[in-house]
C-alpha positions as CSV (number, residue, x, y, z in Angstrom):
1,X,0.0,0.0,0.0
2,X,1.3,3.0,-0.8
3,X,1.3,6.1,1.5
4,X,-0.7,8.9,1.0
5,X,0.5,12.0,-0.5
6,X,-1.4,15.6,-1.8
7,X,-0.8,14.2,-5.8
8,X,-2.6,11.2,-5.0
9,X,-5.8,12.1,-4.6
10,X,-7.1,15.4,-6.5
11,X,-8.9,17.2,-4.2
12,X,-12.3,18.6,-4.9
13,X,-12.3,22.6,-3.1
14,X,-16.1,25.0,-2.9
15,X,-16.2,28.2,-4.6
16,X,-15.3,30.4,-1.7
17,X,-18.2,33.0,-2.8
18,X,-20.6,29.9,-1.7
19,X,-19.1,30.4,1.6
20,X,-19.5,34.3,2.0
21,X,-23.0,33.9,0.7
22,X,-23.7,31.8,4.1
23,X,-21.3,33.8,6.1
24,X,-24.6,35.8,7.7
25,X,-28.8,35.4,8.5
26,X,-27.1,34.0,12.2
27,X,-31.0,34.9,13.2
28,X,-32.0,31.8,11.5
29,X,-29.4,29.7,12.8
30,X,-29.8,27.3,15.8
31,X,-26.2,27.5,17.1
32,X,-26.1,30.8,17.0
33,X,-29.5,31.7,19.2
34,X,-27.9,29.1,21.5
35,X,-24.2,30.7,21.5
36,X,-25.6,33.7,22.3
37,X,-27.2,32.7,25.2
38,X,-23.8,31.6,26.8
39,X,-21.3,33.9,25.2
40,X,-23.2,37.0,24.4
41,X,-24.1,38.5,21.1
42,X,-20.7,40.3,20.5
43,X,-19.1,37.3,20.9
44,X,-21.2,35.1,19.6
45,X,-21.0,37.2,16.3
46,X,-16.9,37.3,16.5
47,X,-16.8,33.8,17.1
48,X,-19.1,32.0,14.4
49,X,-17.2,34.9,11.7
50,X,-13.8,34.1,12.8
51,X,-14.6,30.1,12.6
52,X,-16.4,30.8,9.0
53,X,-19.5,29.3,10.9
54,X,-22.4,29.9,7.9
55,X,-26.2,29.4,8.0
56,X,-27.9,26.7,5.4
57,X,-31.9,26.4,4.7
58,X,-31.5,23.1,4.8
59,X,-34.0,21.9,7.8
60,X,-34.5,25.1,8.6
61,X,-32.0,27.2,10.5
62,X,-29.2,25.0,10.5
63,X,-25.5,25.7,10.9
64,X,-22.9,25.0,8.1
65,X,-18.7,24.4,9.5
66,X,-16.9,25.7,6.8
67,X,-13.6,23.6,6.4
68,X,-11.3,26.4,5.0
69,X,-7.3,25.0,4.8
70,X,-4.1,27.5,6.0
71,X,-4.0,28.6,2.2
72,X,-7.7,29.8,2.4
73,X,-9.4,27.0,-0.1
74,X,-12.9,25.8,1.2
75,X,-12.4,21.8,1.5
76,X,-16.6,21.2,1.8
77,X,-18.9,22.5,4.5
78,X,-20.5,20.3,7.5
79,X,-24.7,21.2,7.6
80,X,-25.7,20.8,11.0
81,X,-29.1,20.9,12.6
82,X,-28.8,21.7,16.6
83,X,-31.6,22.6,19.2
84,X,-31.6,26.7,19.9
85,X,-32.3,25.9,23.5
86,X,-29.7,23.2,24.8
87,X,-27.3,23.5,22.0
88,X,-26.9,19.7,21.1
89,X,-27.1,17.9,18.0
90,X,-30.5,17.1,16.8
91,X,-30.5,12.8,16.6
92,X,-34.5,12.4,16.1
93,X,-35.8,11.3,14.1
94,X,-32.5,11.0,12.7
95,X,-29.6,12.4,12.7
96,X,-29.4,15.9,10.8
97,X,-26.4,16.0,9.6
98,X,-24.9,16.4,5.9
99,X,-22.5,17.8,3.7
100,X,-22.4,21.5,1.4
101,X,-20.9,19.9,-1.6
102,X,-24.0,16.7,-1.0
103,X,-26.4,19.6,-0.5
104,X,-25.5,21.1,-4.1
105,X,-25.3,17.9,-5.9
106,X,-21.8,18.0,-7.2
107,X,-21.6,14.4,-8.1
108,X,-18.0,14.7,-9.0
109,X,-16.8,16.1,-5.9
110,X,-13.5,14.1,-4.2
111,X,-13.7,15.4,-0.4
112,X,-10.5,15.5,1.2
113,X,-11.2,17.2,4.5
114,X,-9.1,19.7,6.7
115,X,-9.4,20.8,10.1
116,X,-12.0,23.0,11.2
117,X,-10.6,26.5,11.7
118,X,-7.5,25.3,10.4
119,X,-7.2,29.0,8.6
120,X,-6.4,30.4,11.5
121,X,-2.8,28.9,11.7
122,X,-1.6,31.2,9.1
123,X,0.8,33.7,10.4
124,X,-0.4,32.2,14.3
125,X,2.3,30.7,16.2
126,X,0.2,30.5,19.2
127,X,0.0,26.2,20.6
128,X,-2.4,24.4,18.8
129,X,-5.6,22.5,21.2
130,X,-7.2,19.7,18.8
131,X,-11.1,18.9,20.3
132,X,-13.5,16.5,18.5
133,X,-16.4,18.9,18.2
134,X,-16.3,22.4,15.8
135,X,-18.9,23.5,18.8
136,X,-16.4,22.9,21.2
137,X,-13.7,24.5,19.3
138,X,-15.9,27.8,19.0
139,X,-16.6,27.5,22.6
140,X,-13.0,26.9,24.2
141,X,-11.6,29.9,22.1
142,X,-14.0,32.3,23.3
143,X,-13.0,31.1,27.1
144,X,-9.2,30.3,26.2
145,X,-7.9,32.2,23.4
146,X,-4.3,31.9,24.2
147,X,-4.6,28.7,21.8
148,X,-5.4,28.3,18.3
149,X,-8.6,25.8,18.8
150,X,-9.0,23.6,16.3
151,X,-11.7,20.4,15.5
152,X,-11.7,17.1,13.6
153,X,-15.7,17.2,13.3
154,X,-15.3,13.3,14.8
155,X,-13.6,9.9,14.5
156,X,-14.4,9.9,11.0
157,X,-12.7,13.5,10.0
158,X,-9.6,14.5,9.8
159,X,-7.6,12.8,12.9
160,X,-5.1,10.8,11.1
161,X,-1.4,11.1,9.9
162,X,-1.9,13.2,7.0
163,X,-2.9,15.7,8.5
164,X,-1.3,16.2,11.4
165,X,1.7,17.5,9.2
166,X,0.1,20.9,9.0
167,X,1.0,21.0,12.6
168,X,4.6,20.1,12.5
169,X,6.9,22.3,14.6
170,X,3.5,23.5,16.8
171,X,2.8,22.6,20.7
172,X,-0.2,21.1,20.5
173,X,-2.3,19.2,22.8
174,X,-5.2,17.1,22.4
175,X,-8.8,16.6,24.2
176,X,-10.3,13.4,23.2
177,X,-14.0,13.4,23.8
178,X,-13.9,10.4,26.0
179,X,-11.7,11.9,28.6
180,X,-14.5,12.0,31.1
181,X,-15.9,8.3,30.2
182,X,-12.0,7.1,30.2
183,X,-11.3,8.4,33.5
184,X,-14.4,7.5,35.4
185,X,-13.5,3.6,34.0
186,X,-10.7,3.3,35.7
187,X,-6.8,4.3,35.9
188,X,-4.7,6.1,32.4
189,X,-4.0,3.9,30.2
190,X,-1.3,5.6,28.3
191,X,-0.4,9.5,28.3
192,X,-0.9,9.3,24.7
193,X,-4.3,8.9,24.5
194,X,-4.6,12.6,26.6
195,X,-2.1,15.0,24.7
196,X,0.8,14.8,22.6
197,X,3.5,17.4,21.3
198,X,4.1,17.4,17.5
């Protein structure tokens, strides 16, 4: 098998004007009405434009996470539905969840993910904190902005070797999301599975 590299697979990138076109209507967006409950609406407003967090139609007020690599192309978009009142994912009837380049039917389209809010290593030499969740990211960089907070968007996104090599050279440190359940099982297992420097 041979490793991957960037000229092995062609990457498929959104027109960025696609992204500015959603980069606003935050009134119709769940996340937003619930952000701004917790961090305020000047905040709220500084976070979700510095994050190119975007508003979609699709199931009504829903949240888009732009991923937008260190050279500024737009990888795809993650369309989220979430509850305005408790902030979580809607799961019923099922899970509400999809993709920008899905939403506009571009058949063609070869996704090669990034990390969310990985723009915001350009010209930042600031330690890096890796989370699961783009909410979370949003969230801990409002309370902790000595870091550059950046997401996966899950197990299935971007946490592997490839692309942890936009983070060479960086402190980082990493907050798997079963830290609680881990630790509540019993002893560490390994230091690894908590944070790691790159």
């Amino acid at each position: 098998v041979k490793p991957f590299t960037p000229e092995a697979m062609d990457a498929s990138f959104i027109d960025r004007r696609i992204m500015e076109q959603s980069l606003r209507h935050y009134e119709r967006n769940n996340l937003y009405a619930y952000l701004y409950g917790q961090l305020g609406t000047k905040t709220t407003i500084q976070q979700m434009q510095m994050y190119h967090v975007g508003t979609a139609k699709k199931w009504g007020n829903s949240t888009v996470f732009w991923q937008v690599d260190k050279e500024g192309r737009v990888h795809t978009g993650k369309v989220m539905l979430y509850n305005p009142n408790t902030g979580k994912r809607v799961k019923e009837p099922y899970a509400k969840i999809s993709w920008v380049h899905t939403v506009l039917n571009l058949s063609s389209f070869t996704l090669n993910q990034c990390f969310f809010g990985e723009h915001l290593l350009a010209g930042n030499n600031k330690p890096v904190a890796i989370v699961e969740s783009e909410k979370t990211a949003i969230i801990a960089s409002a309370y902790i902005p000595n870091y550059i907070w950046l997401a996966t968007g899950g197990k299935n996104g971007c946490f592997n070797e490839q692309h942890f090599d936009i983070l060479g050279g960086r402190n980082v440190v990493l907050f798997p999301a079963g830290l609680r359940r881990r630790r509540r099982a019993g002893p560490r297992r390994d230091r690894e599975d908590y944070c790691r420097g790159l």
